[in-house]
C-alpha positions in Angstrom: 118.8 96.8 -107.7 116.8 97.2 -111.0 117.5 96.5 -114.5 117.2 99.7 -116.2 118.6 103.3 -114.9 116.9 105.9 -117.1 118.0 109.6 -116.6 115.6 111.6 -117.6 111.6 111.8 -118.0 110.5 114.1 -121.0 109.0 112.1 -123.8 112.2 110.4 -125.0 113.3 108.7 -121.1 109.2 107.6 -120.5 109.4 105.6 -124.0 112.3 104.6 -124.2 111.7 102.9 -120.2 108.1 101.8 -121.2 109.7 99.6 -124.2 112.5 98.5 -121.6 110.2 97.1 -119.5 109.6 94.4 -121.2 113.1 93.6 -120.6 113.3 94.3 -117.3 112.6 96.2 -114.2 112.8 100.2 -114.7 114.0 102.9 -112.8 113.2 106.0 -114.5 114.8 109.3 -112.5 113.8 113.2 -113.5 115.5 116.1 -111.8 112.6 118.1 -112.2 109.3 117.5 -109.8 106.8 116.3 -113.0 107.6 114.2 -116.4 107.9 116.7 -119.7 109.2 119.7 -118.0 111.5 120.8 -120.1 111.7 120.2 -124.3 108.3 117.7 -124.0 106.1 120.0 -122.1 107.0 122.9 -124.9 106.4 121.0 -127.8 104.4 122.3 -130.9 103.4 118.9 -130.9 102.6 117.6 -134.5 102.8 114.9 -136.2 104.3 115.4 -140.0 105.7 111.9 -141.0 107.8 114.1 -144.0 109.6 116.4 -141.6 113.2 115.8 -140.9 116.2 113.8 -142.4 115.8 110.6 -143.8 116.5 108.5 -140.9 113.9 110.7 -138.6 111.2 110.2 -141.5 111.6 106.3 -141.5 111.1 106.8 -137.4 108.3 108.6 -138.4 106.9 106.8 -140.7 107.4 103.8 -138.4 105.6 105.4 -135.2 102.4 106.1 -137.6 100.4 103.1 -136.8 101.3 103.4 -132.7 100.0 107.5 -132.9 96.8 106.3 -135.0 96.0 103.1 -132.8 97.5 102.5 -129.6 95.3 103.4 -126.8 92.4 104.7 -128.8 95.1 106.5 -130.5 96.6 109.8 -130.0 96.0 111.9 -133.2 93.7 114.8 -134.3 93.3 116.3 -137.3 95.5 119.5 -137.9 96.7 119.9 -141.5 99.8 122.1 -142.9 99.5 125.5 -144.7 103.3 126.7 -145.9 102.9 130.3 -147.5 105.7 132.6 -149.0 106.1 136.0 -150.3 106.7 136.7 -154.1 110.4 136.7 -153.8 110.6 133.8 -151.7 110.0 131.4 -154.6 113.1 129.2 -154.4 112.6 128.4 -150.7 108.7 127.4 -151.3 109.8 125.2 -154.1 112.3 123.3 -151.6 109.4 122.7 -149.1 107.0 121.3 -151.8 108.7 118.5 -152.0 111.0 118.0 -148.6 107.1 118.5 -147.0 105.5 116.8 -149.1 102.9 119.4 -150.1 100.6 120.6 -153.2 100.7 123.7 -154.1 97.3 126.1 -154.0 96.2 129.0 -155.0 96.4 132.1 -152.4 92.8 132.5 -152.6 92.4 128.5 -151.6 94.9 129.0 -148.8 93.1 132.6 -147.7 90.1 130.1 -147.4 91.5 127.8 -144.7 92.9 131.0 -143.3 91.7 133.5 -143.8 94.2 136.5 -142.2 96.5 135.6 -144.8 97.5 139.0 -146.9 96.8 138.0 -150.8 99.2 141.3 -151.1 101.9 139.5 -150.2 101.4 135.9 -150.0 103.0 134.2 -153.4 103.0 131.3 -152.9 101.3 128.5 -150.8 101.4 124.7 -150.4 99.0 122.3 -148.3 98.8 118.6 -147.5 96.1 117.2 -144.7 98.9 115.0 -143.6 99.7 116.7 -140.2 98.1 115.6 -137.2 98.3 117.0 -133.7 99.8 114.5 -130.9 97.9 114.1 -127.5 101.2 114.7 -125.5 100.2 114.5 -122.3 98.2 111.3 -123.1 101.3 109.8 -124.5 103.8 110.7 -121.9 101.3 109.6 -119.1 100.2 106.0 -120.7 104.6 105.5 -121.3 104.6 106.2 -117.6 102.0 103.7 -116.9 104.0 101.2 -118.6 107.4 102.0 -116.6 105.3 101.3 -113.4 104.1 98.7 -113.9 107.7 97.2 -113.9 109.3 99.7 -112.3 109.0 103.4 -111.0 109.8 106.8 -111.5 111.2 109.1 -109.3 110.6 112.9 -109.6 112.3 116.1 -107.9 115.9 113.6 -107.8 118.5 115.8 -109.7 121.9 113.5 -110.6 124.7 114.1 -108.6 127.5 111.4 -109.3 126.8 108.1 -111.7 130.0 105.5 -110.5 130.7 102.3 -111.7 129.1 99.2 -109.3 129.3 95.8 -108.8 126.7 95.0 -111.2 127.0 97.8 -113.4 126.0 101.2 -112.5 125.1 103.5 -109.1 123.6 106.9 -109.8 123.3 109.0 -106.6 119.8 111.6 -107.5 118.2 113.5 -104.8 119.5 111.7 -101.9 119.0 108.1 -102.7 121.4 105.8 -104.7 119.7 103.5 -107.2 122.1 100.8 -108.7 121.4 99.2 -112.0 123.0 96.9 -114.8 122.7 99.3 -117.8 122.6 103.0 -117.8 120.1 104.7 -120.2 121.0 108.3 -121.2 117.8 110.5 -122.0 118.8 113.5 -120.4 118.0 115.9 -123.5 120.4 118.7 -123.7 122.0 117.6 -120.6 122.8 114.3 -122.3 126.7 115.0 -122.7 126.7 116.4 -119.5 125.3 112.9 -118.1 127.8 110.7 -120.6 130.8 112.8 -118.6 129.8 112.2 -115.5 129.7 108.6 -116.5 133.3 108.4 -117.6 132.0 108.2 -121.6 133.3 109.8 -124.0 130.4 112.8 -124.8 128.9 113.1 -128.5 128.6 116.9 -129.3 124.7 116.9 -128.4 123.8 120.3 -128.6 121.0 122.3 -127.1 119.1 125.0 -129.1 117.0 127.5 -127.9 113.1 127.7 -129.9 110.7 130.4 -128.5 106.8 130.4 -128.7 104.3 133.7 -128.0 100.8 133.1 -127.0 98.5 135.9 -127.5 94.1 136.0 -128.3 93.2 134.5 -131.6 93.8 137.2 -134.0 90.5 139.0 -135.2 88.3 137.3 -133.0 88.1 134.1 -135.4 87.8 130.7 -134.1 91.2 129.5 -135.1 90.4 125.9 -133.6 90.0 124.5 -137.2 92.9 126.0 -139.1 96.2 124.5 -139.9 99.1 124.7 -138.7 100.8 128.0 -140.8 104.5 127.7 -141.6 106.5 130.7 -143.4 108.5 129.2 -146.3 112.0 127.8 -145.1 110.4 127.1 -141.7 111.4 131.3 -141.0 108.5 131.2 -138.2 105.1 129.3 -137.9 101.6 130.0 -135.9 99.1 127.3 -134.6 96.3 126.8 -132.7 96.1 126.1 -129.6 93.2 125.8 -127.0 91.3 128.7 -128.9 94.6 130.7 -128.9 97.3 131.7 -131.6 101.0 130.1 -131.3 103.5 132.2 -133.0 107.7 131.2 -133.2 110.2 132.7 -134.8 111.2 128.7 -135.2 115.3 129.7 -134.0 118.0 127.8 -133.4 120.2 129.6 -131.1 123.0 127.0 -129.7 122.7 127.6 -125.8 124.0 125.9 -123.0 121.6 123.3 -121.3 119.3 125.1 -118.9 115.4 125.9 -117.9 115.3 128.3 -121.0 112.8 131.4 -121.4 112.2 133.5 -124.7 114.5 136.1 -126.2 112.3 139.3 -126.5 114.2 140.2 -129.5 114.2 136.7 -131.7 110.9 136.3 -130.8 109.5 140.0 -132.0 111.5 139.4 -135.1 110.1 136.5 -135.6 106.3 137.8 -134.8 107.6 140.7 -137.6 108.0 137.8 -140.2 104.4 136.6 -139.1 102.9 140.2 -139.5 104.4 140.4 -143.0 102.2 137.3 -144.3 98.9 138.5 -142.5 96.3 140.8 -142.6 96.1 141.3 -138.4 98.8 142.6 -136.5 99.8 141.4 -133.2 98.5 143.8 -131.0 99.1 141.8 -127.6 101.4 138.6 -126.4 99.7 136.9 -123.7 102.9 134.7 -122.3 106.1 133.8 -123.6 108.3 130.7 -123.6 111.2 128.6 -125.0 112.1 125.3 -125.5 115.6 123.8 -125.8 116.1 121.0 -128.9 119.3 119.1 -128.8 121.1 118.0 -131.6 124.4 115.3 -132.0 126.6 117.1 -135.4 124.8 115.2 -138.0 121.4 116.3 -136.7 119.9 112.4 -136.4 118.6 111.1 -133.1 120.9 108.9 -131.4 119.6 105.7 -130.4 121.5 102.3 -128.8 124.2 101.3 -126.5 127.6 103.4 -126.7 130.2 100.9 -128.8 132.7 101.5 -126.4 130.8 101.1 -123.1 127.7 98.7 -124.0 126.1 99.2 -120.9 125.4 102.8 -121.5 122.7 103.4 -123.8 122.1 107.2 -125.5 119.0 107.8 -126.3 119.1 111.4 -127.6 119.9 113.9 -129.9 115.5 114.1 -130.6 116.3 117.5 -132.2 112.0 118.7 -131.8 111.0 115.3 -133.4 110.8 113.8 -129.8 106.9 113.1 -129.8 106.3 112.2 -133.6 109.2 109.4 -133.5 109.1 108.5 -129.3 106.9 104.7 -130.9 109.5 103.7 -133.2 112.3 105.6 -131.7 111.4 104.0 -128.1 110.9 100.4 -129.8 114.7 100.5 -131.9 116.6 101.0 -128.8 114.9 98.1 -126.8 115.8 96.0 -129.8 118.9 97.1 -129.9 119.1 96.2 -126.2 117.5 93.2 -126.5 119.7 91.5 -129.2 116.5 92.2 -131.5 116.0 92.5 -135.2 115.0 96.0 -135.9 111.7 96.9 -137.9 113.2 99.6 -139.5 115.9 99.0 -142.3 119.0 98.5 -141.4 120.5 101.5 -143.5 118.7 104.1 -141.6 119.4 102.2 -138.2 123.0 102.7 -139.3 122.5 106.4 -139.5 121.1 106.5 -136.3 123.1 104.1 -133.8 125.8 106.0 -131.5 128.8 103.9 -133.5 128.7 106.2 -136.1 130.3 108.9 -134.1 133.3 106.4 -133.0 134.8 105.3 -136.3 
């Protein structure tokens, strides 16, 4: 018998166990046979405290000081270049001030990078604000934290969830783990997992992103440079491990599975890339997707279900999963807990299940 059933182990289920911990004794349970397999382990993985609705940015905000300090802290400095073409004006303006950004000249922004085509760049807008996230590092120390008042079982896909004696029994991979309160972090299977618990789902929906990895283009060392973004968030390119990131930065509604790439969104995409640059992309090296799940109103959903208060949603992380996990992770074992928030209470409205069941 254990406290705390969590379904799920990408970055939202390891959080959101590590802060119930303290509460209780955790038994965290992933289908697949590691932790971040699915949305976490294909994250861009950024931190950009201005990205995202209001209630996302106050999580944002919120997690700062955890990403800066906790652990030795998990942040590295990235920065954010958004460019646009000539005609593309009114959509630059819009990311100004939703990204926080100043605008600079082309020639400033060719500087930081410097494949940018001054033929057809417009416009482009910077802030140093932007950090990358260790990801790994953070999913593994929430882990640590869920053992060490619990455990986590891999490889144990869900096959019933039944009401129990003292609350809930999950059957997952052959075993049957019974628990007082049922914690829903099952990313775009989330719904899914609320059915088969006899609750009433949400309309979390999963949508497909892809990525392309190919050699940094023109043989620069693309280590340093920002992270690039077309205007309107139409694509966007970043480092990684010496290599080039492109998306197309779609999202295709899709039905929860292990998702791959669409060849044709992502070369139309990597077409949108080319049109801002000076190097063409003359070779992918591997392709990938990523499914982000959003509930209608496209804010995380956080806290125990009004109707059943012994199933708790945490969900809905939309691709802000790593940059709000601290805060996300910490509002849902207060709201567990009988806690006072530390965020304000307007934006905890926004984000608590009940505001689907009015």
């Amino acid at each position: 018998m254990t406290d705390f059933i969590v379904i799920g182990g990408g970055i939202a289920g390891v959080s959101a166990g590590a802060r119930l911990a303290g509460l209780g004794r955790v038994t965290l349970i992933e289908a697949e046979t590691a932790l971040g397999y699915h949305a976490s382990g294909r994250s861009a993985a950024l931190y950009e405290a201005s990205y995202g609705l209001p209630a996302t940015v106050a999580l944002n905000l919120a997690s700062g000081e955890y990403h800066r300090t906790a652990n030795g802290g998990y942040l590295s400095p990235r920065g954010l270049l958004v460019v646009a073409g000539r005609d593309q004006g009114e959509a630059f303006a819009h990311d100004l001030v939703a990204l926080s950004l100043d605008e600079i000249g082309v020639d400033a922004a060719q500087a930081m990078i410097p494949i940018l085509n001054p033929a057809t760049v417009g416009f482009a807008g910077y802030h140093e604000a932007a950090w990358d996230i260790d990801t790994d590092r953070l999913i593994q120390d929430f882990a640590r934290a869920v053992r060490a008042n619990g455990e986590i079982v891999t490889g144990a896909r869900v096959d019933s969830i039944a009401r129990g004696g003292a609350g809930w029994v999950v059957s997952a991979g052959g075993r049957s783990f019974e628990g007082r309160v049922l914690v829903n972090a099952a990313g775009a299977w989330a719904d899914r997992v609320a059915a088969m618990a006899g609750v009433a789902p949400l309309g979390i929906v999963p949508h497909r992103r892809s990525m392309a990895r190919m050699p940094a283009p023109g043989g620069h060392d693309v280590r340093g440079w920002p992270m690039l973004m077309g205007a309107g968030e139409t694509w966007y390119a970043k480092a990684d491990a010496g290599k080039w990131l492109v998306s197309p930065a779609e999202e295709d509604a899709v039905e929860p599975h292990d998702a791959w790439a669409d060849d044709m969104v992502l070369a139309e995409g990597i077409a949108r890339y080319e049109a801002m640059v000076s190097e063409p992309v003359t070779r992918v090296e591997t392709t990938w997707a990523g499914l982000r799940s959003f509930a209608p109103d496209r804010a995380l959903v956080l806290g125990p279900d009004p109707e059943v208060h012994d199933f708790v949603w945490c969900a809905g992380q939309g691709g802000y999963g790593f940059q709000t996990a601290p805060a996300a992770s910490r509002l849902l074992a207060d709201l567990v807990g009988g806690r006072v928030p530390e965020i304000d209470a307007e934006m905890v409205a926004r984000l608590v299940p009940a505001r689907f069941r009015l």
